[in-house]
N, C-alpha and C positions, 0 to 999 in steps of 0.2 A: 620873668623866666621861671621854668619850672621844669622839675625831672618829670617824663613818663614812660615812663618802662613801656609802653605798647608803643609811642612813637620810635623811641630810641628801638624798639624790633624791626618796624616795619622800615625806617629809614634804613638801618642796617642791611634790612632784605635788600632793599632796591638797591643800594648803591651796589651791595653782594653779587647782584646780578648784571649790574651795568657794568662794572668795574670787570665783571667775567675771567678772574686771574686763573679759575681753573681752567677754561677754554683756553687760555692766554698761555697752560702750560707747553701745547707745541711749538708757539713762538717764542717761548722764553730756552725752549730743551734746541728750538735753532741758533737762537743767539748763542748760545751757550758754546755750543760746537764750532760756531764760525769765529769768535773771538775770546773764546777762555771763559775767565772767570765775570760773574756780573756781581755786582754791589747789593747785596740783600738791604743792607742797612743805609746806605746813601739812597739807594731808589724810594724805601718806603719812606724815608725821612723829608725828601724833597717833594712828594707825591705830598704827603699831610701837609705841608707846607703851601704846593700850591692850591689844594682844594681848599684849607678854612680861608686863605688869602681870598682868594675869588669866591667862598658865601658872605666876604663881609664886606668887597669892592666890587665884586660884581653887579651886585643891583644900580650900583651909581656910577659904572662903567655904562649899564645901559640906558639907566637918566640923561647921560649924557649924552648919547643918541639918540634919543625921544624915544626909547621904547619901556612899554613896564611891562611887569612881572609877569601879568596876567597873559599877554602876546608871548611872550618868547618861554613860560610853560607851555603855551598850546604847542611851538614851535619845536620844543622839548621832544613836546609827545610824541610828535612826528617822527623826532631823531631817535628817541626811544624805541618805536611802533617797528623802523627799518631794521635798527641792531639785532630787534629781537627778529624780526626775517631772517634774517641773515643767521643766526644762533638754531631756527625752528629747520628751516630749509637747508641749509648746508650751504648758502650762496654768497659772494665774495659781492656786495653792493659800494663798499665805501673798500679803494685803494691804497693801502700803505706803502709808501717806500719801503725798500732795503736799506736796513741801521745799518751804519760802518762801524759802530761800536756799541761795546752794549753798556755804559754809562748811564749818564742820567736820563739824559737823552729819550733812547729807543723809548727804556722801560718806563720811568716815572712817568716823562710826556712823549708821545702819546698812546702809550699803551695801558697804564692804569690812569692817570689825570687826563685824559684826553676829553673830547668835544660831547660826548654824549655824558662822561660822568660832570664836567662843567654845565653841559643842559640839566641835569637830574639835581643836581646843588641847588640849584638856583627854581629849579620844580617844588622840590621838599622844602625850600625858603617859602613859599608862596603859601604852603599848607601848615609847616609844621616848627615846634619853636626849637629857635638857635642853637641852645645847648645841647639839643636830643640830637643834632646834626652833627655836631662836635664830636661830639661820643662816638653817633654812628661812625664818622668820618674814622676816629681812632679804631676801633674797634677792628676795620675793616684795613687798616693798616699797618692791624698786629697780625692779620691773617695773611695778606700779603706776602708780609714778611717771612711769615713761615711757609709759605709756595716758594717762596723767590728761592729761599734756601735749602728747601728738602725735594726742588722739582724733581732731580733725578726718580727718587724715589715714589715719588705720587707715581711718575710716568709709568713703571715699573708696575707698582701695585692695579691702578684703576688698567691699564692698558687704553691702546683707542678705543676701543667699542665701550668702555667705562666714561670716557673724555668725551664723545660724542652724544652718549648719553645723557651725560649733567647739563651738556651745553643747550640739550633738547628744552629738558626741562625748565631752566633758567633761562629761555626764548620764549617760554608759553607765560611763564611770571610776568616777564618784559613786557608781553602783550597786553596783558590785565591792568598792569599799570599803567601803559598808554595811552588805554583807553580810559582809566579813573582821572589819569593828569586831566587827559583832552576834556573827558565831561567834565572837570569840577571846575576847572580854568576858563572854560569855553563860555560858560554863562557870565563870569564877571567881563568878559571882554563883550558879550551881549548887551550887559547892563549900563556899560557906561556910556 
C-alpha cells in the first residue's frame, strides 16, 4: 500500500462527482423544509461508515455471488454513464421515493452512500490502491459535511442557474469516467 497524491485526486474527483452533494443541495434544502432540522454530523459519519465498510466486504459480498470485479466495474460504468445523463440532461432516469424523515435514512443512504457511489467504490478498487480510496472516501466526507450544514447558504449564493450549472459539468466528468471504467475493465473481462 502506498500514498499517491494523483490517485488520492482523481478518486476524490470521482466520488465528488458521483456523490453529486452539490446537485443534492435541492433535495437536501427539500428535506430541510419538510422536516426541520437534518444531522450534518450523523449523516456524514454513517455515510463514511457505509462506504469503507462496502470497499472492504464488497468484493466478497460479490464472490459470493459468482461475480468479480471486473463485471460489475463494467456494470458500474453503465450506472455511472446514466447518472451522469441524468446530471448533463436534466432527466429524472432512476426514482426516489419521498423521505419521511430526514435522518440517516434519506440523506446518508441513499442520497450520498447510495448504489451508484457503492458501484464507483468498488470501480476505483479494481484500479486504484486502498488507502488512496480511504482518504478519498474521508475527504469527500469533510465536504459533505460542510453542504449538509451551510446548504441554506450555498442555495443563496450559487442560486439555480449556478446549481444547474455545476450539475452540468459534473455530468460531462461522469461521462469520461464511464467511459475510462467501461474501457479499462472491459478488456480484463475479454481476457479471461
Amino acid at each position: 500500500m502506498s500514498l499517491d497524491i494523483k490517485e488520492i485526486i482523481t478518486a476524490t474527483m470521482v466520488l465528488f462527482a458521483v456523490i453529486d452533494i452539490i446537485g443534492s443541495i435541492p433535495i437536501i434544502i427539500g428535506l430541510r423544509s419538510k422536516v426541520g432540522h437534518i444531522q450534518s454530523e450523523k449523516a456524514a459519519i454513517v455515510s463514511l461508515v457505509i462506504m469503507i465498510g462496502f470497499l472492504f466486504v464488497g468484493e466478497n459480498i460479490l464472490r459470493i455471488m459468482g461475480v468479480d470485479v471486473n463485471s460489475f466495474a463494467v456494470a458500474g460504468a453503465f450506472v455511472i454513464f446514466f447518472l451522469a445523463l441524468e446530471m448533463v440532461l436534466g432527466i429524472e432516469l432512476y426514482k426516489q421515493e419521498e423521505a419521511k424523515t430526514a435522518s440517516v435514512v434519506p440523506i446518508a443512504f441513499p442520497l450520498i452512500a447510495g448504489a451508484g457511489t457503492m458501484t464507483t467504490i468498488l470501480s476505483l478498487r479494481a484500479e486504484y490502491q486502498t488507502i488512496n480510496i480511504i482518504i478519498a472516501i474521508a475527504i469527500n466526507m469533510v465536504f459533505v459535511y460542510a453542504v449538509l450544514k451551510l446548504s441554506g447558504k450555498i442555495e443563496r449564493v450559487l442560486g439555480p442557474d449556478g446549481i444547474s450549472v455545476i450539475r452540468k459539468i459534473f455530468g460531462v466528468i461522469l461521462l469520461a469516467i464511464a467511459v475510462k471504467l467501461f474501457a479499462a475493465n472491459i478488456q480484463g473481462l475479454l481476457n479471461q
